[in-house]
Structures are given as structure tokens and as C-alpha cells.
C-alpha positions in Angstrom: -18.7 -2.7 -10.7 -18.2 -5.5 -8.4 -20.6 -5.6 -5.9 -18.8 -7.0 -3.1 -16.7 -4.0 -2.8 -17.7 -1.3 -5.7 -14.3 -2.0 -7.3 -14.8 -1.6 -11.1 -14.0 -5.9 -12.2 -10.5 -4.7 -14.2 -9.6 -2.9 -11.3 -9.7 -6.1 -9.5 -7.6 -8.2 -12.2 -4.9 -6.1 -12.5 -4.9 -5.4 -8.5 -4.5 -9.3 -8.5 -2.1 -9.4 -10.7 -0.1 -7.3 -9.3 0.1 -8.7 -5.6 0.4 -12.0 -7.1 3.6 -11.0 -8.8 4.9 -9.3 -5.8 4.3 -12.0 -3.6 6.5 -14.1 -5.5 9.6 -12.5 -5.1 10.2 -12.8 -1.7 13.8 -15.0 -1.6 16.5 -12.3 -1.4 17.6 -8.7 -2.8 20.8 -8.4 -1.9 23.0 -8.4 -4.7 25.6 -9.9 -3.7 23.5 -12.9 -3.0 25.3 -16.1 -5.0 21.8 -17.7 -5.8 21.7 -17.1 -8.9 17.8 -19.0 -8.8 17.0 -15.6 -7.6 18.7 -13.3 -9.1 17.3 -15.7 -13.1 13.7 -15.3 -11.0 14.1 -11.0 -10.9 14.8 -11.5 -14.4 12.3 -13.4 -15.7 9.3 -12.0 -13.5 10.3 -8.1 -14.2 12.2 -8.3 -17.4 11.6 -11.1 -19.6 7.8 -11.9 -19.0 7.4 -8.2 -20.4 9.5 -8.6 -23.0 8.1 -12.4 -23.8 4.4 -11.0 -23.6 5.4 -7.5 -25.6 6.9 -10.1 -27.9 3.6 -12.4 -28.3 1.2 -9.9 -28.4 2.6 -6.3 -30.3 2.8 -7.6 -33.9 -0.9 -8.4 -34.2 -1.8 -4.7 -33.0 0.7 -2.6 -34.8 -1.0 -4.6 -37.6 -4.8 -3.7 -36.6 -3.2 -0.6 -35.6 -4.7 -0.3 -32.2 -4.0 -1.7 -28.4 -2.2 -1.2 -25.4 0.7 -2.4 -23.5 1.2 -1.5 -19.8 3.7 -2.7 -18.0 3.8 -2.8 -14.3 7.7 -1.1 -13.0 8.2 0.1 -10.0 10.2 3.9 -8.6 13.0 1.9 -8.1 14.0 2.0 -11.8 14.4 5.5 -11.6 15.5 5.6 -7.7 17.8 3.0 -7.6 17.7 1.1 -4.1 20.9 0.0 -2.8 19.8 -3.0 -0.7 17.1 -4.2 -3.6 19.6 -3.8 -6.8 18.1 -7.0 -8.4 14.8 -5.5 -8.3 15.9 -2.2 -8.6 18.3 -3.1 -12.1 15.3 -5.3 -13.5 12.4 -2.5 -13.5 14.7 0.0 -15.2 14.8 -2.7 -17.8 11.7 -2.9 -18.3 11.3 1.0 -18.5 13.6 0.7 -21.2 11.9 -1.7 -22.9 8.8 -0.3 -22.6 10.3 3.1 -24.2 11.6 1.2 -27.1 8.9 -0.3 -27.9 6.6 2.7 -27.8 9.2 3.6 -31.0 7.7 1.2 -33.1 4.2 2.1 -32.8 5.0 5.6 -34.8 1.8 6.2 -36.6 -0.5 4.0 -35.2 -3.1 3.7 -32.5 -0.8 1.1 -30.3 0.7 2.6 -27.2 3.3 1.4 -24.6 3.6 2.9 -21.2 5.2 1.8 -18.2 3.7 2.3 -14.5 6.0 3.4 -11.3 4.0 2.8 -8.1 5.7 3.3 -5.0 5.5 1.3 -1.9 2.6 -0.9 -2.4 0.5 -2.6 0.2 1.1 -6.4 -1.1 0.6 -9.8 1.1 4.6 -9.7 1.0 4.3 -5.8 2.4 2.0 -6.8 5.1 4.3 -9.3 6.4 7.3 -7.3 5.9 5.5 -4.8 8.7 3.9 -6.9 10.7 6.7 -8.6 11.2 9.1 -5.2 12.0 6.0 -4.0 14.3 6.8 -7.2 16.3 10.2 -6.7 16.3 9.8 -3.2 17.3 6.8 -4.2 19.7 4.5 -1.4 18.0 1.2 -1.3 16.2 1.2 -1.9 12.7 0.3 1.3 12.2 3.4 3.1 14.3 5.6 0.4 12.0 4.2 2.0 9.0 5.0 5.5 9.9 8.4 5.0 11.3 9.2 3.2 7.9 8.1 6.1 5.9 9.7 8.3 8.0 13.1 6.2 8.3 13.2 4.9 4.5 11.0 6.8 2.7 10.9 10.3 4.6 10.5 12.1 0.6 7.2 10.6 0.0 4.5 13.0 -0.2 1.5 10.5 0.7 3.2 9.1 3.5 1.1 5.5 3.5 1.6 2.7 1.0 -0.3 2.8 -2.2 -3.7 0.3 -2.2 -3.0 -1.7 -5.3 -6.5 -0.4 -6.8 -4.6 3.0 -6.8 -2.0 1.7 -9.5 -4.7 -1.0 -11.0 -7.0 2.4 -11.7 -3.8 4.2 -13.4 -3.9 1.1 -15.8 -7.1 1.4 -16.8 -6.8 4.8 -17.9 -3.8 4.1 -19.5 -6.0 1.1 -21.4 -8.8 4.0 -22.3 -9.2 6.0 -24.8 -8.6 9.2 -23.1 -4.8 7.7 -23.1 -4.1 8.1 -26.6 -2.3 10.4 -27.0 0.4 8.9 -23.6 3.1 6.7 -25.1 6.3 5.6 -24.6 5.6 7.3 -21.0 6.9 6.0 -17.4 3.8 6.9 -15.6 4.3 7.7 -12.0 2.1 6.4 -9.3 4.8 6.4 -6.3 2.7 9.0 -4.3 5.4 12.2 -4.7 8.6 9.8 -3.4 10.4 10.7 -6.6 11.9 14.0 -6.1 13.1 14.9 -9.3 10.4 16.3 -12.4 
């Protein structure tokens, strides 16, 4: 456990990881957008560094015949948002990918799962509704809850997820109590999904 803050120290990697990689794309996600610097950046953050890593790393466990992949999706590859469709196009990809890998693990101890969080409360989030809290001159908090209620009134938790919320999914997903999960698209949107 960390002591600073009782967060368990993988907790606190992957929660890193994870803002870090949503703070980074930030540019545009409008599809029709012409840049295609942006569009290459979805690509290569969601899709390819998955597929490079998967890639590096998958031959040397199917061999020991034991470890774990987890990739880091998003709801939106199974909710498609119109007005993120780079993002949206790029983390069904890597749901895909993750599936097919999971096929060639048959008969061993590797698995490959795939995470969905929802709305996550990232440094790129925080600005996001500070800054339409200023622009609707409310309290971050009233921002919050008129964005869940205008565009995402079918989540169940109605907050955003604390990254240690989907950083806590991927260690069990790492454990051993996981074994038997693979090939999986683990949920962790907070009910916003509506289909089973």
C-alpha cells in the first residue's frame, strides 16, 4: 500500500497510465477533421501501441504458458459516439484485437481481456468541465451533473469514474482469481451501456 494515500502501488501505475494516455489526445475528434496528425495519433495511441506491445510481449508467454494482457478501451467501442468517431472507431479495434488474440492462448495459462471504463475523471476531463462550468457560470459540480444528465443521462453512477476504479479492475484482471476471464471486454462504464 502506498502510504500517502492507501492506494495499493499498481493501482497507482496503471491509474497513471491511464491519465497520461488520455491527456494526450486532446487535438480534435471530429471526424471530419483533415489533420490527418490526429487522426495517425488515435491510431497509434488506441490501436497500434496495443497491437505493437501484444506483438512484443505474447510470444514469450504463450511459450511459458502464463501472463496477462489488458488493454485499456473505452464504452465507446461498443457505444459509438458520433462527435468522437476517431476515438470511438480506434477502441473497437482494439476490442477486436484483444478478442483475437485471446484465440491464440487456447490451452494455456495466458489471458487477453479488454477494459471499457466510462467517463473517466482525467486532467483532460477536469478541464473539459471546468472549463464548461465557466462557460455556463456554475460550480464544477452543477457542470458535472448537467453533463451526465444532458450526454450521458443512461449512466447508472451518474459521476465520472476515479481512474483507481478502472486501475483496480486491472489488477484483478492481472490475479489469479482471473483465470478463468479471457478474451472478455470487461465493463467498467458505471451502468452507461444499456444493452447485456
Amino acid at each position: 500500500m502506498d502510504g500517502n494515500n492507501s492506494m495499493p502501488h499498481g493501482v497507482k501505475t496503471v491509474y497513471r497510465v491511464h491519465a497520461s494516455i488520455s491527456h494526450t489526445l486532446s487535438c480534435c475528434t471530429c471526424i471530419c477533421c483533415t489533420c490527418i496528425r490526429c487522426t495517425c495519433r488515435y491510431f497509434d495511441v488506441n490501436f497500434f501501441s496495443s497491437m505493437r506491445l501484444s506483438r512484443h510481449w505474447l510470444q514469450g508467454m504463450l511459450q511459458r504458458k502464463q501472463g496477462r494482457i489488458i488493454m485499456i478501451s473505452s464504452e465507446a467501442g461498443v457505444r459509438i459516439i458520433p462527435d468522437m468517431l476517431h476515438y470511438s472507431i480506434t477502441k473497437q479495434m482494439q476490442i477486436g484485437l484483444g478478442h483475437g488474440l485471446a484465440q491464440l492462448t487456447k490451452g494455456t495459462g495466458v489471458t487477453v481481456n479488454t477494459i471499457l471504463p466510462g467517463p473517466t475523471w482525467t486532467e483532460g476531463v477536469q478541464g473539459y468541465i471546468e472549463g464548461l462550468a465557466k462557460k455556463e457560470g456554475t460550480s464544477i459540480e452543477e457542470a458535472t451533473t448537467n453533463y451526465f444528465k444532458q450526454r450521458e443521462p443512461t449512466s447508472l453512477i451518474q459521476r465520472f469514474i476515479k481512474p483507481e476504479e478502472v486501475a483496480a479492475t486491472a489488477l484483478f484482471l492481472a490475479s489469479e482469481g482471473a483465470a478463468a476471464i479471457n478474451g472478455a471486454a470487461v465493463r467498467c462504464e458505471g451502468g452507461l451501456v444499456a444493452h447485456v
